[in-house]
N, C-alpha and C positions, 0 to 999 in steps of 0.2 A: 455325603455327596448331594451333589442338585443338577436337577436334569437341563437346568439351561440357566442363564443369566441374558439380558440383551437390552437394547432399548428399540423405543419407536424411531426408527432411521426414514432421510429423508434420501429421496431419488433424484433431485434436481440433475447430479451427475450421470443420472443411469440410473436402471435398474441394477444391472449387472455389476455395478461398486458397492451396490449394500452388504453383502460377504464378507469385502475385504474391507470396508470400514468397522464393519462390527467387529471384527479381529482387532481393528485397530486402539478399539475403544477398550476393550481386553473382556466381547461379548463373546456367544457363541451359542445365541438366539434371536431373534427379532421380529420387531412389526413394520409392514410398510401401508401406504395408501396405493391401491391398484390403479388410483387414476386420481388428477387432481379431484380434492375432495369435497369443492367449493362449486365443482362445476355438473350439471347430470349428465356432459358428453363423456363416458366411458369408454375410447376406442382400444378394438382388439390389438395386441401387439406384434409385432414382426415379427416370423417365426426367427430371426438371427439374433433380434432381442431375449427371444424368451433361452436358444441355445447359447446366449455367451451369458443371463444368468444361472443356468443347470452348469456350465463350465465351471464357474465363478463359486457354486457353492460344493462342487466337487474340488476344487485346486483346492479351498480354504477347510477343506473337510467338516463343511456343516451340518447335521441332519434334517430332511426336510422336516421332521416331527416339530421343529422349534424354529420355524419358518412359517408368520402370523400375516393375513392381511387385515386391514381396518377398514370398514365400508366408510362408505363417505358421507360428509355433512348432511347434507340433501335429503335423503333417505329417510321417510316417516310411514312404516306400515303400516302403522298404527290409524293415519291420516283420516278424516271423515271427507275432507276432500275426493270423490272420486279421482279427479285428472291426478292429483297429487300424489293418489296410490300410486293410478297406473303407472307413473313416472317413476315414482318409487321402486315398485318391483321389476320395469322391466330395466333400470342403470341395477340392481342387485345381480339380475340377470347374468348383463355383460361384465358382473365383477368376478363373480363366480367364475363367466369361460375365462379369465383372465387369470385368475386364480391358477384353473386347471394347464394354463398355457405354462405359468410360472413351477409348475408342482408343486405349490404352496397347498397345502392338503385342509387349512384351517381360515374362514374366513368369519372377524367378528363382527358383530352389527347391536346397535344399540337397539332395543324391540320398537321404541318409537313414542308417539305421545296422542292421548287421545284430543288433546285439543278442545276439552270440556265436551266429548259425548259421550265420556264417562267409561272406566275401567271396562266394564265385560263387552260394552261396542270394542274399544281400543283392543284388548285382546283374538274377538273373533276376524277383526280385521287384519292381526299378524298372523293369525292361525290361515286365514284364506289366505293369503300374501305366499308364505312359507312353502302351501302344500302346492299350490302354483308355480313357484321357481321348484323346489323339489319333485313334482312330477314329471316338468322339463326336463331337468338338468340332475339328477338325480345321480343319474349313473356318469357323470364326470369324479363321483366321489368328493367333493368337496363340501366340508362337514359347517354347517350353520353356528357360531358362538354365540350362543343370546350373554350379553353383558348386562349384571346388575347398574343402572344407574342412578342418581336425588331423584327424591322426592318435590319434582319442583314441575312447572310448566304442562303437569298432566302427564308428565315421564311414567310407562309402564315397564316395572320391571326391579323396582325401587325394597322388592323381597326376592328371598329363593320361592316362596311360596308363588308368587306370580309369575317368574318362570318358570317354574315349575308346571304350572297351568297351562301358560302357552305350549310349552313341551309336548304337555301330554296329551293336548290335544290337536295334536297334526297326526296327520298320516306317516309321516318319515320321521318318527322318532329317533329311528338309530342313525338320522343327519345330522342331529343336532347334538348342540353339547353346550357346556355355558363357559364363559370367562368371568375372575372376578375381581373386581377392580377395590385395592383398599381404602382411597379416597373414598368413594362412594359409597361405598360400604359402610366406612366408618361415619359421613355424613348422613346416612340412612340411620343410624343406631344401633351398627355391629361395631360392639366397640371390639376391635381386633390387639387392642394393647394387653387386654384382660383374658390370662387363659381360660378361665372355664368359659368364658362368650366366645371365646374362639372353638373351645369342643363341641359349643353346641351348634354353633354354624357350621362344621362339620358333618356334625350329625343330624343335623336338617336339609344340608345339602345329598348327604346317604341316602335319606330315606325318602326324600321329594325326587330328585333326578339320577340318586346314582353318583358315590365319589368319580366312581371312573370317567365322567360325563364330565368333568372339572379339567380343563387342558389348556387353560394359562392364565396365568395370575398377572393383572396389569398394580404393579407395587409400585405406590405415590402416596406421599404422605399429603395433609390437607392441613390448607392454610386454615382450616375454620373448626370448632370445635365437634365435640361429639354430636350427633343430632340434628346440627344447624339447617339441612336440607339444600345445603349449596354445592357445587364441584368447583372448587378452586385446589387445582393440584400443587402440590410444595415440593421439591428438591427433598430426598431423602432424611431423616432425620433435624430438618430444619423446619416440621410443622408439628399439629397437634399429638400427631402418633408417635413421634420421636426415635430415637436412636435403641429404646428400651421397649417401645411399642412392636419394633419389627422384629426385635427380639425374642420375645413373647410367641411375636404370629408365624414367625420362621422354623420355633422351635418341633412345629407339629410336624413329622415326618410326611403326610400324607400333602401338605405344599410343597414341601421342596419335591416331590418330583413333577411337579409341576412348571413350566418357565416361568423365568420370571421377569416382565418386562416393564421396563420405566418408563410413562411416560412422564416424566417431570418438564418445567421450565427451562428454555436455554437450546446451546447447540449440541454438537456429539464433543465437544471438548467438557461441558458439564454433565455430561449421562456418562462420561468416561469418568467422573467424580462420583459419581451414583452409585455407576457400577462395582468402583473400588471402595465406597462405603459399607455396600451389601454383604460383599465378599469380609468384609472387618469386623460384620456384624454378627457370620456366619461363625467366622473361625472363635468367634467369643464363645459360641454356645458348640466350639470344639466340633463345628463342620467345615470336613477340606473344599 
């Protein structure tokens, strides 16, 4: 079994048609952006918005558990900019009430980049950032995903051990939780094709944050090889991880109950390719 399959869906139509596209796609998890993702206006949504998406995900019988937002481009806690923090944390803010407006219980956010003032500035600046929207907003329940991403541009967050660090040093530990993305992953130097690198990133995610702390897998293959230090995402078994790579990474029980969400290249008619790949790849290693 696996606890969700979906892709990153887009809202142009609504909110409230993400449900029943992802059904359409043959999903029955996803991600969205809570507000355009290019822009810092994050405005709050109409309460008849947010009740015909809670309709929408009741008629199509989805669980909010596998219902992801994605914070948006913008976004750098990490920033040595002051103005560009505060911009930064207070659009997290409004994503977060938007989040709660949605019931979407998981909201994920890349940690940021130090912008050359160097890892442990870059980290105490998410750790202030974090415990700031979390003292606010805290009791809305909506849980923080620090995402692994390259090692490129000053990106924090590029090991479990660095998230891990940020983690542990916030006040609202039990808000946070991580997502992990296999592109990046495997552009950082977890090579996820190979099972004992796969047990051991496991077990370094165990014992730095806690399996349980793992609550969605963004699954993308990468156009670029092991190492390379780039994000360039590939269409499911069309990059360096392959059709044999996911196989491998799938076979560990403790991801599949994990979601697992695409974001690959293209529209919801190729993540409907994706998602029927996944499921091909599943049943090879004789998972329904």
């Amino acid at each position: 079994m696996v606890k969700g399959i979906g892709a990153h869906m887009p809202t142009s139509k609504g909110v409230h048609k993400v449900p029943g596209e992802t059904r359409k796609i043959g999903g029955n998890a996803f991600q969205i952006f809570p507000h355009n993702p290019r822009s810092w206006r994050a405005n709050l949504l109409k309460d008849e918005t947010a009740r015909c998406f809670k309709k929408s995900m009741e008629r199509e019988e989805l669980d909010f558990n596998n219902a992801f937002a994605h914070s948006g481009y913008l976004i750098n806690l990490a920033s040595p900019n002051e103005e560009n923090w505060r911009k930064s944390v207070e659009c997290l803010k409004q994503e977060v009430r938007i989040c709660h407006q949605l019931g979407i219980k998981y909201l994920n956010i890349h940690p940021g980049s130090h912008l050359g003032a160097g890892e442990e500035f870059g980290i105490s600046q998410i750790q202030r950032a974090l415990d700031e929207v979390l003292a606010e907003l805290g009791d809305l329940g909506v849980v923080i995903l620090l995402e692994n991403v390259t090692p490129k541009g000053g990106n924090i967050g590029h090991t479990i051990k660095q998230l891990a660090r940020i983690r542990n040093g916030c006040a609202y530990k039990e808000l946070i939780g991580m997502t992990f993305d296999t592109c990046h992953g495997f552009d950082s130097g977890y090579d996820v094709r190979d099972k004992n690198a796969v047990d051991r990133l496991l077990k370094e995610i165990d014992v730095l944050l806690g399996i349980e702390r793992l609550k969605m897998i963004h699954l993308n293959d990468s156009m670029n090889p092991l190492g390379s230090g780039k994000d360039r995402h590939a269409p499911i078994g069309e990059g360096h991880i392959g059709d044999e790579g996911f196989r491998v990474f799938l076979s560990f029980e403790a991801l599949r109950n994990v979601p697992l969400i695409v974001e690959t290249p293209g529209s919801n008619e190729e993540h409907a390719k994706d998602i029927e790949r996944i499921k091909e790849i599943l049943a090879s290693i004789g998972v329904v």
